[in-house]
Each structure stands twice: as structure tokens, then as C-alpha cells.
Residue frames as qw, qx, qy, qz and C-alpha x, y, z in Angstrom:
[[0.448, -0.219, -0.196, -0.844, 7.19, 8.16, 14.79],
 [0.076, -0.016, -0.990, 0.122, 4.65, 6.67, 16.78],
 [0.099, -0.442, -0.840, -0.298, 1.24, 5.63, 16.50],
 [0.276, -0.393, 0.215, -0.850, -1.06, 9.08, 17.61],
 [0.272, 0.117, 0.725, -0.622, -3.87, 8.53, 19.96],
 [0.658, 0.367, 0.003, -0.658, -6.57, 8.54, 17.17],
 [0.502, 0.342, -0.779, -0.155, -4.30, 6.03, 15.22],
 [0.073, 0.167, -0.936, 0.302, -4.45, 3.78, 18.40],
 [0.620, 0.249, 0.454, -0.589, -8.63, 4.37, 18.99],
 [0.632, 0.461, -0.286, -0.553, -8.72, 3.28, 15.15],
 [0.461, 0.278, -0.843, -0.024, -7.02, 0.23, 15.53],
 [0.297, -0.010, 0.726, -0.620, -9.02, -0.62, 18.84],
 [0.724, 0.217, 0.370, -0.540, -12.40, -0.38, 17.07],
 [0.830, 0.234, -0.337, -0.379, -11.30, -2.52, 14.15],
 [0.302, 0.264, -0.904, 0.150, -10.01, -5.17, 16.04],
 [0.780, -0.447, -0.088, -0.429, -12.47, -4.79, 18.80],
 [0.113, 0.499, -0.770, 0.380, -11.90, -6.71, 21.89],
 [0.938, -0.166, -0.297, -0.064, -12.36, -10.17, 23.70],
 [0.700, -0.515, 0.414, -0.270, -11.55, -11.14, 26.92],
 [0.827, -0.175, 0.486, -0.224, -11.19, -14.50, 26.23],
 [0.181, -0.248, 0.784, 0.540, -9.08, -16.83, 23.34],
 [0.754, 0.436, 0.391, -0.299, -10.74, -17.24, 20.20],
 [0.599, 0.129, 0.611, 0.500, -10.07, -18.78, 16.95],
 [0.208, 0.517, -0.063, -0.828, -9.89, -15.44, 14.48],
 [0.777, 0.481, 0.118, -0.389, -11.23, -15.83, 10.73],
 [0.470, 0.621, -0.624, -0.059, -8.35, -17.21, 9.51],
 [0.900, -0.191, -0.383, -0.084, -8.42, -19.97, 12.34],
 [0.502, 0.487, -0.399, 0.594, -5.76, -18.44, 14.21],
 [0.500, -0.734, -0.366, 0.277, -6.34, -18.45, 18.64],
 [0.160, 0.528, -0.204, 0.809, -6.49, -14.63, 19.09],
 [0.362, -0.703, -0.575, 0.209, -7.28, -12.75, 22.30],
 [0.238, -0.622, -0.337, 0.666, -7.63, -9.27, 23.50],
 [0.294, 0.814, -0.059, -0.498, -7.12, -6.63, 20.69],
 [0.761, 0.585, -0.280, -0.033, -6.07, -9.12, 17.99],
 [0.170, -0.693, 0.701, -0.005, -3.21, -10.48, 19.96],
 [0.954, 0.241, -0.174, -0.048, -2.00, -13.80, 18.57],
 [0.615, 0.151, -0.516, 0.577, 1.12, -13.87, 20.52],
 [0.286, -0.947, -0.120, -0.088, 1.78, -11.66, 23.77],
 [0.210, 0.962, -0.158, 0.070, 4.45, -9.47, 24.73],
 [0.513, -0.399, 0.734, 0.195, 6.91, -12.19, 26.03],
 [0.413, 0.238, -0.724, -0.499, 6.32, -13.58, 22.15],
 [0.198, 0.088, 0.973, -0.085, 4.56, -16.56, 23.23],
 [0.334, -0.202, -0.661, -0.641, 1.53, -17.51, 21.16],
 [0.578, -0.013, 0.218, -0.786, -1.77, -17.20, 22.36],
 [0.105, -0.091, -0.988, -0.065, -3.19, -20.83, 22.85],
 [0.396, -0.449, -0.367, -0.712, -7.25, -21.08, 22.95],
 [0.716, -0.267, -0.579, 0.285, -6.61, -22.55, 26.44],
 [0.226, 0.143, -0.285, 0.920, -5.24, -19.37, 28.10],
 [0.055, 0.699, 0.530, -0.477, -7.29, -17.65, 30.74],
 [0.068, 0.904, 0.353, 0.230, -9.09, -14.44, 30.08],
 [0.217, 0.062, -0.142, 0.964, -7.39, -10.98, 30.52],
 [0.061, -0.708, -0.523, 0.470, -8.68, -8.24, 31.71],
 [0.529, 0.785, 0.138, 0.292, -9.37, -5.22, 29.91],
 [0.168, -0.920, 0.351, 0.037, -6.45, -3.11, 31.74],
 [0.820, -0.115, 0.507, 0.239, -4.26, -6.34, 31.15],
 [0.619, 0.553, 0.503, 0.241, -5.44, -6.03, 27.46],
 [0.042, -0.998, -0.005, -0.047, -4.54, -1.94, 27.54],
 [0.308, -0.807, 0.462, 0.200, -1.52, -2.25, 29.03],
 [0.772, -0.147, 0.603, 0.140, -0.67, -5.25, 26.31],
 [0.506, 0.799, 0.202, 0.256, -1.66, -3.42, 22.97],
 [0.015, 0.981, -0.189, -0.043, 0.92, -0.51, 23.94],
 [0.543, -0.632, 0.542, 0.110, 3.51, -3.20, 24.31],
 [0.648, 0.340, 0.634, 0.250, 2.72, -5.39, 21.06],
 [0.514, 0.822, 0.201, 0.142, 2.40, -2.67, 18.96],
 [0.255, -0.814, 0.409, 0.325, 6.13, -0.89, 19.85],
 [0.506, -0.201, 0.684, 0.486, 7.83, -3.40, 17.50],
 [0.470, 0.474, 0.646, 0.371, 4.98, -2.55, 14.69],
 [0.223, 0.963, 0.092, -0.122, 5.42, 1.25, 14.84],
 [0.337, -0.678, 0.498, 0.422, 9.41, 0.75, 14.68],
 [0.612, 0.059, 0.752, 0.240, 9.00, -1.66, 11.88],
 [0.341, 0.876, 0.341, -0.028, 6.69, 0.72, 9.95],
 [0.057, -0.956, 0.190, 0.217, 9.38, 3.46, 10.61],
 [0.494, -0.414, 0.603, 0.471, 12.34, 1.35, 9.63],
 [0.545, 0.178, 0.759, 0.309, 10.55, 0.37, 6.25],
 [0.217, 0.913, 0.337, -0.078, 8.62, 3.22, 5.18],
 [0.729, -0.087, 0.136, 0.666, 11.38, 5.16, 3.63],
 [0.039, 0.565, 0.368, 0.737, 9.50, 8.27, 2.11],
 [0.188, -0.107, 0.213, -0.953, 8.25, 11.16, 4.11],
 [0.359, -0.344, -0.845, -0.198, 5.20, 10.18, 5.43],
 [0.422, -0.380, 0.203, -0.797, 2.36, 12.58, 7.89],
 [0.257, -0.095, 0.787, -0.553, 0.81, 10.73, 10.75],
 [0.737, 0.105, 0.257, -0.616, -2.31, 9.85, 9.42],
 [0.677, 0.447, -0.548, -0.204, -0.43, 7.85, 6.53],
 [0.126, 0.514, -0.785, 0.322, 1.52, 6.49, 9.43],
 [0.378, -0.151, 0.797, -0.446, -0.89, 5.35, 11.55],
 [0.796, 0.402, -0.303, -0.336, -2.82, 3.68, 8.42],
 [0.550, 0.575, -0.604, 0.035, 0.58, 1.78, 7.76],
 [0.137, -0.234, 0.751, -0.602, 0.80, 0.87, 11.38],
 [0.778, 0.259, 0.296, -0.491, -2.98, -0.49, 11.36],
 [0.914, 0.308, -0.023, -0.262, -2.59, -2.60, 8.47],
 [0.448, 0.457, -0.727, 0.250, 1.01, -4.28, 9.35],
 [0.414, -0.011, 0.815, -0.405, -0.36, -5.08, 12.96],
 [0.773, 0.148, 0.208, -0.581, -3.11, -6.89, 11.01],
 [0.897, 0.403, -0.180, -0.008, -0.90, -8.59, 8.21],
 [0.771, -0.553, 0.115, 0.294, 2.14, -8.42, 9.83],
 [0.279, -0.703, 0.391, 0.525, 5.86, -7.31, 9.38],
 [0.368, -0.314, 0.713, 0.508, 6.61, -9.57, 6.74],
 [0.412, 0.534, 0.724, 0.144, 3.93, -9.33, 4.51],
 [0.283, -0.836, -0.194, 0.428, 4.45, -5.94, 4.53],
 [0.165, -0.791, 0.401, 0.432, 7.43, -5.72, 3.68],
 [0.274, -0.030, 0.776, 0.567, 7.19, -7.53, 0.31],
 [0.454, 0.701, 0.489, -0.252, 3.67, -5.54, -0.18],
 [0.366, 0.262, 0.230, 0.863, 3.77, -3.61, -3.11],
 [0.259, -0.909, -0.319, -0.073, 1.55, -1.32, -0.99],
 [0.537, -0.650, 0.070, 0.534, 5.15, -0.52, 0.90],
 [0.632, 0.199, 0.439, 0.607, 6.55, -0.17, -2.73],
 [0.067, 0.717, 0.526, 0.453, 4.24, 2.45, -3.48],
 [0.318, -0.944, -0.032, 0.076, 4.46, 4.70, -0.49],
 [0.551, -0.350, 0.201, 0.730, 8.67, 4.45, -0.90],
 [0.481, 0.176, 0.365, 0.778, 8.32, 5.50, -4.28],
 [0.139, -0.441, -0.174, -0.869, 5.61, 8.43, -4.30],
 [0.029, -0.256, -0.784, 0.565, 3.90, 8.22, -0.85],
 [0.460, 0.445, 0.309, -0.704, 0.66, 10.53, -2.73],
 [0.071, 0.126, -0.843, -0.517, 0.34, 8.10, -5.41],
 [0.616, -0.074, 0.003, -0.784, -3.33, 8.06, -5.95],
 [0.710, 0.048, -0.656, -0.253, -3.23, 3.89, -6.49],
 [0.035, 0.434, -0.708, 0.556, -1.90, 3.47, -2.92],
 [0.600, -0.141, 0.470, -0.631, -5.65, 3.25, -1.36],
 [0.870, 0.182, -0.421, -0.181, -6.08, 0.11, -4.18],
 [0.444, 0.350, -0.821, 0.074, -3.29, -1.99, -2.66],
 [0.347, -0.122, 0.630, -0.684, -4.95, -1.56, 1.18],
 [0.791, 0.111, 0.060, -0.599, -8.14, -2.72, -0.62],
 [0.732, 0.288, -0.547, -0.285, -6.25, -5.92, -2.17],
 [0.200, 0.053, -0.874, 0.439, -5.38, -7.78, 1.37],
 [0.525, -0.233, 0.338, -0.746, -9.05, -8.85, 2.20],
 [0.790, -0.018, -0.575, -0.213, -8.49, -12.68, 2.36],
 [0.226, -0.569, 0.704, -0.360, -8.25, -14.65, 5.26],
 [0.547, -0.148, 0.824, 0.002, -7.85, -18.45, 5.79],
 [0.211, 0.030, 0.728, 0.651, -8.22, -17.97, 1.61],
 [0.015, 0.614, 0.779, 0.127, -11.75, -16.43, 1.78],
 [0.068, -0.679, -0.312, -0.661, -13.14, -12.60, 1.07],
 [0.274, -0.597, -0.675, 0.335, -14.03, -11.66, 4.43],
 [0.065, -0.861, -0.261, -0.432, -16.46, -8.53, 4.87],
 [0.497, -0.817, -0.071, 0.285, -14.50, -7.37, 8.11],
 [0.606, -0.148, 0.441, 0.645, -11.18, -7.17, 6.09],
 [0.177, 0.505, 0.381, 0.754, -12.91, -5.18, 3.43],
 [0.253, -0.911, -0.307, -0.105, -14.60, -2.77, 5.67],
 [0.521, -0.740, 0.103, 0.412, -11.24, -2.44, 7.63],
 [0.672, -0.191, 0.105, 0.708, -9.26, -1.90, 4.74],
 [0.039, 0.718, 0.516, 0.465, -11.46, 0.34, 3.36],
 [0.516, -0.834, -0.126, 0.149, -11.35, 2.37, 6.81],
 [0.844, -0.105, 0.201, 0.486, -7.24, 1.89, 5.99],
 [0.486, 0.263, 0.243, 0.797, -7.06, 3.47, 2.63],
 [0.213, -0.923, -0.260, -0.189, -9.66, 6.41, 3.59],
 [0.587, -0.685, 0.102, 0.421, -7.08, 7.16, 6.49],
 [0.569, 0.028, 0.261, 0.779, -3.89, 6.91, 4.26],
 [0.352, 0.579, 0.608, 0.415, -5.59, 9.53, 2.05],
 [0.161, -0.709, -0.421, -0.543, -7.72, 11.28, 3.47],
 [0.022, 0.223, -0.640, 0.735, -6.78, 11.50, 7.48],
 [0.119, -0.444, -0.755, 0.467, -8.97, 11.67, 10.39]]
């Protein structure tokens, strides 16, 4: 499966996008659509020029191939696109491996319309140990999706 075209605008506007390295909320040097590494793996240093935004385009489609295969390898239940591209959104955000020891993942193996599901999205809104209101808005945005679609 792979991320639709709505899944991929949804994950645009909650990252949003910068040109230029910054330090995300967690203290981490991001740049373009949330990238913290780019598609040769190298990490994103706060030193690095600026991209462009076609750079930045043509870099999301390449970063995110390993997090729609990952989704697909782990997700084990039947699962509709909208769930998918949810699952996809919030694994590029927390990454593979957090993921894959959520008990969010637990939950979709074992009943993928388990009504608690949209709770677990809601319980990953810390970053560098602190609440943050972007993290609750986005997972909020998250579990809606799972749920509810587009």
C-alpha cells in the first residue's frame, strides 16, 4: 500500500515546511518537511544549506518509501487507506521503532476497529519530555483520520 495523495497533503500541512535547518521541539536539526536525516541517511546538521521547495518535494517522496513499507510490513490486519495513511503519518513522526513496540500497532493487529485505537494516537504528545500543543493537535488530526477518514 502506499500513502494516497490526501494522506501525503495531510502529512505536508502537519509538518509544514522550512527551507532552512532548524532545531525541532524536541531539539532535534530538522529541515524541509520534518526531515531529520535525508535520503542518502545522513542526518540533517543545522549547518546545511537551504533546499528548495522542489528539492524538498522530490525528498519527502523518497524519505517516506521506507515508512509506507514499514507500516505495511507491521500492520498485520486488514487495514483501508485512510487507516493507512494515519499509520504512515504518525510513524514518519515517531518513527519505525517506536512504532513498532506501540501498543497503538498492538491494537490495529488485533481488531483494527477497536474503538480505543484513536486513545493511543492521542498518548504520543511529548517531545524533548514536554506536552507540546502541535503534537496534540496533530495527533488529534491522526486519530480523526484512523476513524473517521477524509
Amino acid at each position: 500500500m502506499r500513502l494516497s495523495e490526501k494522506g501525503l497533503n495531510h502529512l505536508k500541512k502537519s509538518e509544514g515546511w522550512r527551507n532552512a535547518p532548524y532545531f525541532d521541539s524536541a531539539g532535534i536539526p530538522t529541515i524541509g518537511y520534518g526531515f531529520t536525516f535525508y535520503p542518502n541517511n545522513k542526518r540533517v546538521k543545522i549547518t546545511d544549506d537551504p533546499i528548495t521547495l522542489a528539492e524538498g518535494e522530490t525528498m519527502l517522496k523518497l524519505i517516506l518509501r521506507p515508512f509506507e513499507k514499514w507500516v505495511s510490513k507491521l500492520v498485520t490486519s486488514s487495514i483501508n487507506q485512510h487507516q493507512f495513511d494515519a499509520l504512515v503519518s504518525f510513524t514518519y513522526n515517531v518513527g519505525q521503532g517506536n512504532f513498532s513496540e506501540s501498543t497503538l500497532l498492538k491494537k490495529v493487529n488485533e481488531n483494527p476497529s477497536d474503538n480505543t485505537i484513536q486513545d493511543e494516537f492521542k498518548r504520543w504528545v511529548y517531545a524533548g519530555g514536554k506536552k507540546s500543543k502541535g503534537l496534540k493537535k496533530r495527533r488529534n488530526k491522526e486519530a480523526y483520520l484512523y476513524v473517521n477518514g477524509y
